[in-house]
C-alpha positions, 0 to 999 in steps of 0.5 A: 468603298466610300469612293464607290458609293459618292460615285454611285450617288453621283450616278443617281443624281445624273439618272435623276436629271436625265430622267427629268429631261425625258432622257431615258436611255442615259438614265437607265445606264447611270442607274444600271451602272450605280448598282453595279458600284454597290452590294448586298450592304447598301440597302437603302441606297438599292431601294432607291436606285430600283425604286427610280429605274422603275419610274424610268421603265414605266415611262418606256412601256417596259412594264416587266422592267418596272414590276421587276424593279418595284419589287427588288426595292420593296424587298429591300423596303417592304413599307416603301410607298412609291415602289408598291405603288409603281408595282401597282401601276406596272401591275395594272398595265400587265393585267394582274389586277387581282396582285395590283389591287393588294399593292395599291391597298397596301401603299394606302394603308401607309400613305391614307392621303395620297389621291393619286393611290386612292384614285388608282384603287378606284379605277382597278375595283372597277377593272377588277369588276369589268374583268370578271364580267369580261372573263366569263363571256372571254371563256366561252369565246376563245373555247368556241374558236377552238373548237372550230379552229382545231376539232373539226367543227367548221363547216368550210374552209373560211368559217375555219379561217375566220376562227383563227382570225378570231383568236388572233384578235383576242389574242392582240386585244388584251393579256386575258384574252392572250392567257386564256387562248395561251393555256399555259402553252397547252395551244402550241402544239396544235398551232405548230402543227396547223402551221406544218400542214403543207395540206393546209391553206397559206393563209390559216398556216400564216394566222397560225404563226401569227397567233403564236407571234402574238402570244409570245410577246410576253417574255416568260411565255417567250422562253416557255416556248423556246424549251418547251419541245424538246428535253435536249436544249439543242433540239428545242431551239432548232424546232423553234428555228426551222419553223420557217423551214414548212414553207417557201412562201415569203409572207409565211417565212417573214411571219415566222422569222418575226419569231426568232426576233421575239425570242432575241427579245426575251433572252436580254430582255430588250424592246428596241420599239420602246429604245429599251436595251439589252439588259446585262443580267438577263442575258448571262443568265440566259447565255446557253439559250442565246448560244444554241440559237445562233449555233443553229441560226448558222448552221442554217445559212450552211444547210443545203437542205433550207429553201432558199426564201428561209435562207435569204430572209435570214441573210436578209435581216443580218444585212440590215442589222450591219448595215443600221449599226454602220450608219449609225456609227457613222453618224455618231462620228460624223457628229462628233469630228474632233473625238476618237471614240466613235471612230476605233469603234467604227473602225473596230466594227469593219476590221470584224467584219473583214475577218468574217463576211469579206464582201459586206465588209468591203461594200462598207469599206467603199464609202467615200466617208470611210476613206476620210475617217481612215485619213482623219485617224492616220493623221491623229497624234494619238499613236493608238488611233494611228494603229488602229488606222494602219490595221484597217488598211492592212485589212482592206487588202483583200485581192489584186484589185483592192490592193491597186486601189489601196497603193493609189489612194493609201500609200501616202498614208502608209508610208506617213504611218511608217516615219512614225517613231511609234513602233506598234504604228511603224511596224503595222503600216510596214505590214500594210506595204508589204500586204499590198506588194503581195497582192499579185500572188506568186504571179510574177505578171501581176506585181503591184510595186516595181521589182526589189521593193518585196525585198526591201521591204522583207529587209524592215521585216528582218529588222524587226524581228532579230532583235528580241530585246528592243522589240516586244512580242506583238511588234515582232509578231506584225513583222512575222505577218508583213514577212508572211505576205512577202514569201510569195514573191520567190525572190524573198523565199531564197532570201529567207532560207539563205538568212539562218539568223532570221530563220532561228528567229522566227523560230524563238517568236513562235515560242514566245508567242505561241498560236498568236502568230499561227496564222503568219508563222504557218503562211511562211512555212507554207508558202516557202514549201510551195505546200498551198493548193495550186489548179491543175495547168491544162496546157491547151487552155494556156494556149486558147487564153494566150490566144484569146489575150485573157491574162494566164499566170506566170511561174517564178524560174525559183519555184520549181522542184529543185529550189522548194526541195533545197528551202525544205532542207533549210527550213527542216535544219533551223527548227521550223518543227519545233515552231509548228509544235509550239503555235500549234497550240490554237482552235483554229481549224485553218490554221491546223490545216495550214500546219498541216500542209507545211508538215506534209512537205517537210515529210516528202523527204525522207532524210529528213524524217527522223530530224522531224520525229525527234522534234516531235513532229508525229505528236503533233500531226496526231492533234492537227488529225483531230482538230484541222479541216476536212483536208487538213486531217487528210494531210496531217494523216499522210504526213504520219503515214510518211514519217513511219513508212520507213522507219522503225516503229518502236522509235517513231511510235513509242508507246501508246502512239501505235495505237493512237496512230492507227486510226488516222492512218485506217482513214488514209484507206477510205475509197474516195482517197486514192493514190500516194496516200492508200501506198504510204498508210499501207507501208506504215500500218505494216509496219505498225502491225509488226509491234504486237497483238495490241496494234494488230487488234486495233487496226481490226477494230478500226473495221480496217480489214475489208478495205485493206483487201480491196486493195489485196484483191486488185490487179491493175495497181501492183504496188498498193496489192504488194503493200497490202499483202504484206500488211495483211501477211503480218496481221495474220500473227493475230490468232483471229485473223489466222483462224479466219482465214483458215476456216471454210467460207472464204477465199483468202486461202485459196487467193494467199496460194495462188498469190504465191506463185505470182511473177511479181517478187515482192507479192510472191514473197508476203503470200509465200511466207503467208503460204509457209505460216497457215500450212501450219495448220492441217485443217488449212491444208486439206482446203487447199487440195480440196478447193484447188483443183491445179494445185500440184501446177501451183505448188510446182510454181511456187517450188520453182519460183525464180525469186530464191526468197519466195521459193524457199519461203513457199517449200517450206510451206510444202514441206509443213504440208507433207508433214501435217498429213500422211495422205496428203504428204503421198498427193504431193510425192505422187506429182511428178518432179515436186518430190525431187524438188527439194533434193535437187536444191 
């Protein structure tokens, strides 16, 4: 503690001689950082520090700052002379006369000698005297506006005009004028409402928005308004946002932009006109609020529905933000040549960029004095700057072209950076060699590096990553993701899965690291299974390109069917299941998708599904259902439907899983999926609905049902009607779909008989048995007779079918009908060779 507060007493001194200097941004971090070193015990060391920071802010006009200092001092010292003082003057400039004038009374009181007090008591008695005159004709005024500007009293459009113009310059004029057009936010909602008018003029609309662009220059009235319109925070912020939404004009979006910026400024208590920084407390405090207007400022830049000026006016302004910090980090480093600080910042500040808007990143990346910054790093001594610069270069590599670029004007420093006897520096410029051999895709026409080279470099990889002992996990994982770049080249994927040891290997990182290495782990896997997505070749554009001379890619002899099967075997056998289970454990949505992909491939051969249901490969598709992309629950939702099509499953889903399972499964079966996908969910929520009234209940909470009959009903897809039909044959163990179908008013009786008689078997057998089940019923029976007027051709039909388990499926479906009823046991005797039917057989 003793240590603590010589430093905090040290950081006084320096904000006291910064302060002196006119330095006023150094001198408000060293008196920030002092009362950061202190607590709640060292009062008068407090006082003092609050007492000179609010000297501090009334030199930079941040007149809230300084009230807000001069009080915490005073509570700490409630007889401090200086701090009323400054309150007062802090006070003065805010237009609270009334609380300026206590506090001047006071510091008098105990200083009667100070002119300085004395004068300024002088000066707000007379303010004090001038605002009660001034108050009372401001009143009427701003009243008079009001009423022209929102109850309809103008006589034309310019006298209404010129009363909005009015209030904006008593608004701007002084903190009485803007309070009493204020109203305590009470003004607002007619403002906003005259600046949504699209019947309204432009040029009232943007007065509107300025008003309240004036009136919310003081923070708390800025905060005020940003929770005011709705209970639901949410809500609040995205009104407070869309306002430049009512208009496409750009002087009226630049206006209400202007908004968002007021409102930043009130959160972290920042005044970038007055080099007043953000201040720390006041942004925690204000977290939530910060958080929901940039969760609705991005949802914007997604939102079709936002006129395009809106759009580009906030694009617009993010790029001159990026670009401002760039430049000035630039200087910074350009000023100070031999230190390293300014340069991991700049190249931490591109890297982050380079992760998000690719395009600005690499505009940045183009300056010539980048590339001299990214040198001057690669030949630090310091193996840290050495790594950040290897990183950089790695993550310029961004396409075909850049990489080109990269190997002509990096590659020396790449190679320098590998000799390094540093293995974080060593392996992260082995990732940027082997990043910049990839570059080509799987191509094979457009190879960066001369043949051979992918796989010496996978080689180093190798090295790297079989020994767990000499290596830490991170060096380990930058080998994963050098090797992640390499598997695109065919070559190095019959490498891999030819190399068990590196295949376990993998495996163990990817439990030792878990979702650090996603990314890398999942693109192995990927790309090993040929699993990303590829276009469609239309072999008369191949030809028209070829002609044309335009460059068409080339397929490597090892990517075909054969060779991707045999690698998913491989990798299947050697625990890349259990390595998707463990770095599945992430947020990101891409990588889910990624893993997704790489399940949905090893789930194409059906050996090797129960392998991938004992490593707990269903548990989790079930999470990448949740948490993926769009496409990626698609697949993860086919990858279940695969693994369970042909199993048992008791086994492949034990427990709650066959409910858990049902809904992604029922998704599978939405009309905008077609094909393979509606067959597979079909097959497992089959057999899902022979486990119990539990899962069959589910499926027909999950409103399943009508989407499995439109496949019952179709006629041009005979395998997806089979699979329905026997999907919808075991939901009718479920007593609320018997009873449905049996009662009057649909035509799924009348469509399970007719089915029965089909030629196709496998229909003829799942509507045959439907047909022998709902017999049971003599209501059932009496419909069919009644509703089909051929039946004694269709029970003849079914009675003769020539599939032996469909036909004695189907006669004892007959026989439960001449058993139910006399009549109609006398109907079916009465048909001519239907009674000797049974006797014959």
């Amino acid at each position: 503690m003793v240590a603590q507060l010589e430093s905090a007493e040290s950081l006084k001194d320096a904000g006291n001689c910064a302060l002196k200097r006119g330095e006023y941004s150094k001198a408000n971090e060293y008196y920030t950082d002092a009362l950061q070193l202190t607590n709640e015990n060292d009062k008068e060391l407090r006082a003092v520090l609050y007492r000179n920071r609010s000297l501090l802010r009334l030199k930079q006009n941040d007149f809230e700052g300084a009230e807000s200092d001069a009080t915490k001092a005073i509570e700490y010292n409630g007889a401090d002379v200086k701090a009323l003082y400054r309150r007062a003057l802090a006070r003065e400039h805010l237009g609270n006369v009334a609380a300026a004038f206590k506090d001047a009374k006071e510091a008098l009181r105990l200083n009667p000698k100070d002119k300085s007090i004395s004068e300024l008591l002088q000066r707000l008695a007379i303010i004090s005297n001038e605002k009660v005159e001034k108050t009372t004709s401001m009143d009427n005024r701003v009243k008079d506006m009001k009423v022209l500007a929102f109850e309809g009293s103008a006589k034309d459009k310019e006298q209404k005009l010129q009363a909005f113009n009015n209030l904006l310059v008593l608004s701007r004029e002084s903190e009485a004028g803007a309070a009493k057009t204020w109203q305590m936010g009470k003004v607002v909602p007619a403002l906003l409402g005259v600046a949504e008018d699209i019947n309204e003029t432009l040029e009232i609309s943007v007065c509107a928005v300025r008003i309240v662009d004036e009136l919310i220059k003081d923070h708390n009235r800025a905060l005020y308004f940003l929770s005011m319109h709705d209970n639901d925070g949410f809500r609040s912020a995205r009104r407070v946002c869309r306002l430049m939404c009512a208009r496409d004009a750009k002087e009226y979006v630049n206006v209400a932009g202007s908004i968002i910026q007021r409102i930043f400024n009130a959160l972290v208590k920042m005044d970038r006109a007055n080099d007043i920084k953000p201040d720390p407390k006041v942004a925690e405090a204000n977290k939530l609020w910060i958080i929901r207007v940039i969760v609705e400022l991005e949802y914007m830049l997604k939102d079709k529905t936002v006129a395009a000026i809106a759009l580009d006016n906030k694009t617009g302004m993010y790029k001159l933000k990026v670009y401002s910090f760039f430049n000035n980090l630039l200087a910074r480093v350009i000023n100070d040549p031999d230190g390293n600080e300014y340069r991991i910042k700049l190249a931490a500040y591109l890297m982050t960029l380079l992760q998000g808007p690719v395009d600005i990143g690499m505009k940045l990346i183009k300056n010539d004095r980048v590339n001299n910054v990214m040198l001057q790093m690669a030949e630090s001594t310091n193996h840290l700057v050495q790594s950040i610069a290897a990183e950089l270069i790695v993550m310029t590599v961004v396409d075909y072209e850049q990489a080109t670029s990269t190997l002509k004007i990096g590659l020396p420093t790449l190679r320098k950076l590998y000799g390094s006897d540093d293995d974080a520096v060593k392996v992260r410029a082995l990732a940027g060699l082997c990043k910049c051999a990839a570059a080509g895709s799987d191509d094979t026409s457009r190879a960066t590096m001369k043949e051979g080279t992918s796989l010496e470099l996978a080689r180093a990889c190798k090295k790297f990553l079989l020994d767990d002992e000499e290596y830490s996990t991170d060096v380990r994982r930058f080998a994963c993701e050098g090797l992640s770049y390499l598997s695109l080249d065919a070559d190095v994927k019959e490498w891999i899965v030819e190399d068990s040891l590196l295949l376990r290997a993998l495996s163990c990182l990817a439990q030792s690291a878990g979702a650090h290495c996603v990314f890398a782990l999942a693109n192995i896997y990927v790309n090993l299974t040929n699993s990303y997505d590829k276009p469609e070749v239309d072999e008369e554009l191949v030809k028209l390109a070829e002609f044309a001379q335009h460059h068409v890619p080339e397929v490597h002899p090892k990517d075909t069917v054969e060779f991707v099967e045999k690698r998913v075997r491989c990798l299947v056998e050697e625990g890349a299941v259990a390595a998707c289970v463990a770095v599945g454990k992430t947020e990101s949505h891409k990588a889910l998708e990624l893993i997704a992909r790489a399940m949905l491939a090893f789930s194409e051969q059906e050996d090797l599904r129960g392998c991938i249901i004992s490593e707990g490969g269903i548990k989790l598709c079930l999470r990448l259902t949740n948490g993926a992309t769009a496409t990626g629950k698609i697949m993860a939702a086919h990858a279940i439907a695969k693994l369970g099509a042909n199993t048992d499953p008791q086994i492949a889903f034990p427990g709650q899983r066959a409910c858990e399972v049902v809904k992604p499964l029922c998704e599978l079966l939405h009309p905008h999926i077609v094909g393979e996908l509606n067959y597979d969910a079909l097959l497992t929520l089959t057999n899902l609905a022979s486990i119990s009234d539990s899962v069959r209940r589910r499926i027909l909470k999950e409103k399943a049902i009508p989407r499995i009959e439109e496949f019952w009903f179709m006629t041009d897809h005979e395998h997806l009607r089979c699979a329905a039909a026997e999907l919808l044959l075991n939901l009718l163990f479920l007593d609320d779909i018997y009873k449905a179908t049996v009662e009057p008013g649909t035509d799924k009786l009348k469509l399970w008989v007719l089915y029965a008689a089909e030629e196709n078997e496998r229909l003829a057998r799942a509507a045959a048995a439907a047909f022998a089940m709902l017999t049971e019923n003599v209501d059932a029976d009496r419909r069919i007779f009644a509703e089909i007027e051929s039946w004694p051709e269709v029970l003849k039909k079914i009675a003769m079918h020539e599939d032996s388990e469909a036909q004695r499926r189907g006669l004892i479906g007959v026989a439960n009908i001449m058993e139910s009823d006399e009549k109609l046991c006398s109907e079916v005797v009465a048909v001519r060779h239907l009674s000797k039917i049974p006797s014959e057989l």
